[in-house]
N, C-alpha and C positions, 0 to 999 in steps of 0.2 A: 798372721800376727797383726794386730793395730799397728795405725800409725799415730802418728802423734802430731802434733798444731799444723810442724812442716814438713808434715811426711818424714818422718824419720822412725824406724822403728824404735818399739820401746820391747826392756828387757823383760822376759818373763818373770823372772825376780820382783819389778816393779808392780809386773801385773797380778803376783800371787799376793804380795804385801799388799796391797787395793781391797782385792778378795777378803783375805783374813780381817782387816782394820773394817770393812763394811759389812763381815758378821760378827764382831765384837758389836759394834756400834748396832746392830738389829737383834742384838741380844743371842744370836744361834750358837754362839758360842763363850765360853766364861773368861776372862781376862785376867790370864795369871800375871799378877806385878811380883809376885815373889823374887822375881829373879835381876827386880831394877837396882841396880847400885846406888848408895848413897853419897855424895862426894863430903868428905870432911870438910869441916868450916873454914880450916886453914887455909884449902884450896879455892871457898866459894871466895873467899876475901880477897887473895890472889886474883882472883878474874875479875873481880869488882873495880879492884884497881887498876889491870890494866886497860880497861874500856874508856 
């Protein structure tokens, strides 16, 4: 398994999400967003605030 900056391993999980995000990004694969949630307005204003 890789390491990582300080030698510390990194999870498989990380390394399959790398994988998948740089074949969206090279096109070998199709980018389903269907499944992105929208947050209602209520809530974006909520977060707006407390920043």
């Amino acid at each position: 398994m890789p390491n990582g900056p300080r030698e510390e391993k990194r999870s498989a999980d990380a390394i399959g999400r790398a994988v998948h995000t740089a074949k969206i990004a090279t096109g070998e694969i199709e980018d389903d967003c269907d499944d992105v949630k929208v947050l209602p307005p209520s809530l974006v204003a909520w977060a707006a605030r407390s920043c």
